[in-house]
C-alpha positions as CSV (number, residue, x, y, z in Angstrom):
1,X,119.7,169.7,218.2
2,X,119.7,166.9,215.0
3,X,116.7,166.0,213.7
4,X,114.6,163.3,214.8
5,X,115.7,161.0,212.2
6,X,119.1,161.8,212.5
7,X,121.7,159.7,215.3
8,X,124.1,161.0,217.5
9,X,126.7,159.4,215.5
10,X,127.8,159.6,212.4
11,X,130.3,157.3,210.5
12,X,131.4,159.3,206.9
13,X,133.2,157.8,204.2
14,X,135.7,160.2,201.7
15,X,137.5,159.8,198.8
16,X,137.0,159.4,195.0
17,X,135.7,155.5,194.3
18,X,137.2,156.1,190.8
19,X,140.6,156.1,191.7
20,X,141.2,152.9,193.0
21,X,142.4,152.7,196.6
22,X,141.4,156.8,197.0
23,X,137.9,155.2,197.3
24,X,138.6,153.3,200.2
25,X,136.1,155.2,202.8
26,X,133.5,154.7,200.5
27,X,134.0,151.3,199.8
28,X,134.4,150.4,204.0
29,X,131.2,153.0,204.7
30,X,129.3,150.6,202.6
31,X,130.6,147.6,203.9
32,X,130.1,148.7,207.5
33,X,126.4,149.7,206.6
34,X,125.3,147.0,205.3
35,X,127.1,144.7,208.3
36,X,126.0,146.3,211.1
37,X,128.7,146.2,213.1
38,X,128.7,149.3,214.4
39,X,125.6,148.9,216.3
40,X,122.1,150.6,216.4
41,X,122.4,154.6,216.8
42,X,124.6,155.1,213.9
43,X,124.2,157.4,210.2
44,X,126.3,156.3,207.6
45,X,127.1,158.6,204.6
46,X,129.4,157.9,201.6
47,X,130.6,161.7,201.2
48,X,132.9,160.7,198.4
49,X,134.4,164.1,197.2
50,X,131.8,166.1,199.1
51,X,133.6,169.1,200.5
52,X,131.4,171.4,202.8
53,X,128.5,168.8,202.6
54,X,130.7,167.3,205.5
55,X,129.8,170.2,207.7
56,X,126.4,169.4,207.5
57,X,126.6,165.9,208.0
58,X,128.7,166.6,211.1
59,X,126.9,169.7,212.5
60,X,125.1,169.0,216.1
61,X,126.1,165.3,216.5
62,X,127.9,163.8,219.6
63,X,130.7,161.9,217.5
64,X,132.0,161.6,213.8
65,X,134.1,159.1,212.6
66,X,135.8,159.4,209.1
67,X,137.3,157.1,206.8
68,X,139.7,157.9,204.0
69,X,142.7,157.3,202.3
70,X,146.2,158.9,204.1
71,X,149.2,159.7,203.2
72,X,151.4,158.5,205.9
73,X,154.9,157.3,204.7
74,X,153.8,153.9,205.6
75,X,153.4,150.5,204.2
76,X,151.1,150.5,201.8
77,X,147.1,149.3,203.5
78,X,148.6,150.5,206.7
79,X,145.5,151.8,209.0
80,X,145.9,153.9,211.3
81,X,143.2,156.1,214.0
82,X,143.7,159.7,215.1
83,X,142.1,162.3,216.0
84,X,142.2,165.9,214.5
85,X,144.6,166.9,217.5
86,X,147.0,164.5,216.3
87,X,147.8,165.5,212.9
88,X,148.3,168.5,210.5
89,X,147.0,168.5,207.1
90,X,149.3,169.1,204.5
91,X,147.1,168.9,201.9
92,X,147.7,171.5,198.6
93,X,144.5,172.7,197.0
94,X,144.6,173.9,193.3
95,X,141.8,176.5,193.6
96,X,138.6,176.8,196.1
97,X,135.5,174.3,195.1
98,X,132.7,173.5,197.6
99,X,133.7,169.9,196.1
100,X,137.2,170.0,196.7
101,X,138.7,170.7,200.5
102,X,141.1,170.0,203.1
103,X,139.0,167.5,206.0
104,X,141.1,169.5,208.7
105,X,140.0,172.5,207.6
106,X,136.0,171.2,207.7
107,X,136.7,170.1,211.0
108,X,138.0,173.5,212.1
109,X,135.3,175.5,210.5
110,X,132.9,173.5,211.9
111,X,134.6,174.2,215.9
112,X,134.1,178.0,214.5
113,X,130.7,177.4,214.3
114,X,130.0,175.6,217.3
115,X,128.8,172.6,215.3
116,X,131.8,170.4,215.9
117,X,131.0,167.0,217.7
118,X,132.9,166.9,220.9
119,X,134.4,163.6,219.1
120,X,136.0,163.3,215.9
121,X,138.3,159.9,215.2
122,X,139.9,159.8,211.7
123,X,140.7,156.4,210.1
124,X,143.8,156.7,207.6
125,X,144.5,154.2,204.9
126,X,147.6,154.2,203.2
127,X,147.0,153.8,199.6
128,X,149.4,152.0,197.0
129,X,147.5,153.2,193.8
130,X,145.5,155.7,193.2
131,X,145.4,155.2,189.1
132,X,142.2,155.4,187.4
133,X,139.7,152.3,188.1
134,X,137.2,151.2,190.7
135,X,138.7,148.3,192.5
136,X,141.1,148.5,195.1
137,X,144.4,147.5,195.0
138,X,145.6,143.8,196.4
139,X,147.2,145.4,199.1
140,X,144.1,147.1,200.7
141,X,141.2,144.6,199.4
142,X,143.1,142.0,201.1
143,X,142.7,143.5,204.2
144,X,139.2,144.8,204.1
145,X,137.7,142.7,206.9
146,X,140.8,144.0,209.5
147,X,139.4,147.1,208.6
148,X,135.7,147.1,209.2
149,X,136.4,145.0,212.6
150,X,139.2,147.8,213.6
151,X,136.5,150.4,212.6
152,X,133.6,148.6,214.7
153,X,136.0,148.2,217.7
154,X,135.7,152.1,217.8
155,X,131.9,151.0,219.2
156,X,132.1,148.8,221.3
C-alpha cells in the first residue's frame, strides 16, 4: 500500500543532464511536471542516474512510466514506447554501484519482490550526442513538444 501522499502513478525521468541528449528523461520529466498534461494522480521524479532509488520509487504503485535515452539503431530523436516485455537490455556495466544499473534489471528485481507495478511503459529516445554539456542536441530539442504530447497521450 503507497503512502498517502504518494499516487498510483508514477512518471520517472533517467539519464545524466550533463551529457547532452543522455539527459533527455530529465529534461521531458520537468517539462511534463510543470505542464500538466498528464493529468491529476500523477508523481513525477527526475531519477537522473539513480540506480536502486528506482525500486523505491516504483514499489506498490499501479503504473510506471520511464523516460530515457535508447539506443535503438534509429534516426537520431527517434521515440519510441515499449514495454519491458518487448525489449532486452544490452546494457554493459563496468563494476556494481547503487548509482549505476541496468533499468531492466530494476524492473526485474522489483517483480522478485512483488513490488512491480502491473504496468510499466518505457519511452526510448534515440540520442545523437551524448558529449559533455547540458543542452540537448538540435535533433532532440527540436522535437520536444512531440514528445511530451506523445508522453501525455499515454493518459488519456
Amino acid at each position: 500500500m503507497l503512502p498517502k501522499n504518494m499516487n498510483d502513478i508514477v512518471v520517472i525521468g533517467l539519464g545524466n543532464p550533463l551529457l547532452s541528449d543522455e539527459g533527455v528523461g530529465v529534461h521531458l520529466v520537468r517539462n511534463l511536471s510543470t505542464l500538466g498534461q498528464c493529468g491529476p494522480g500523477v508523481d513525477f521524479f527526475d531519477l537522473g542516474t539513480a540506480g536502486a532509488r528506482i525500486l523505491h520509487a516504483i514499489a506498490g504503485r499501479k503504473k510506471a512510466v520511464f523516460i530515457d535515452c535508447a539506443f535503438m539503431d534509429k534516426d537520431p530523436g527517434t521515440i519510441r514506447r515499449f514495454t519491458p516485455d518487448d525489449v532486452r537490455s544490452e546494457k554493459k556495466l563496468p563494476r556494481m554501484s547503487l548509482h549505476e544499473g541496468d533499468l531492466m534489471q530494476f524492473i526485474e528485481l522489483s517483480r522478485r519482490l512483488g513490488e512491480c507495478p502491473d504496468e510499466v511503459v518505457i519511452f526510448g529516445i534515440q540520442p545523437e550526442d551524448l558529449s559533455m554539456g547540458e543542452a540537448l542536441s538540435a535533433a532532440l530539442a527540436d522535437r520536444m513538444d512531440e514528445y511530451v504530447e506523445m508522453i501525455a497521450a499515454e493518459f488519456r
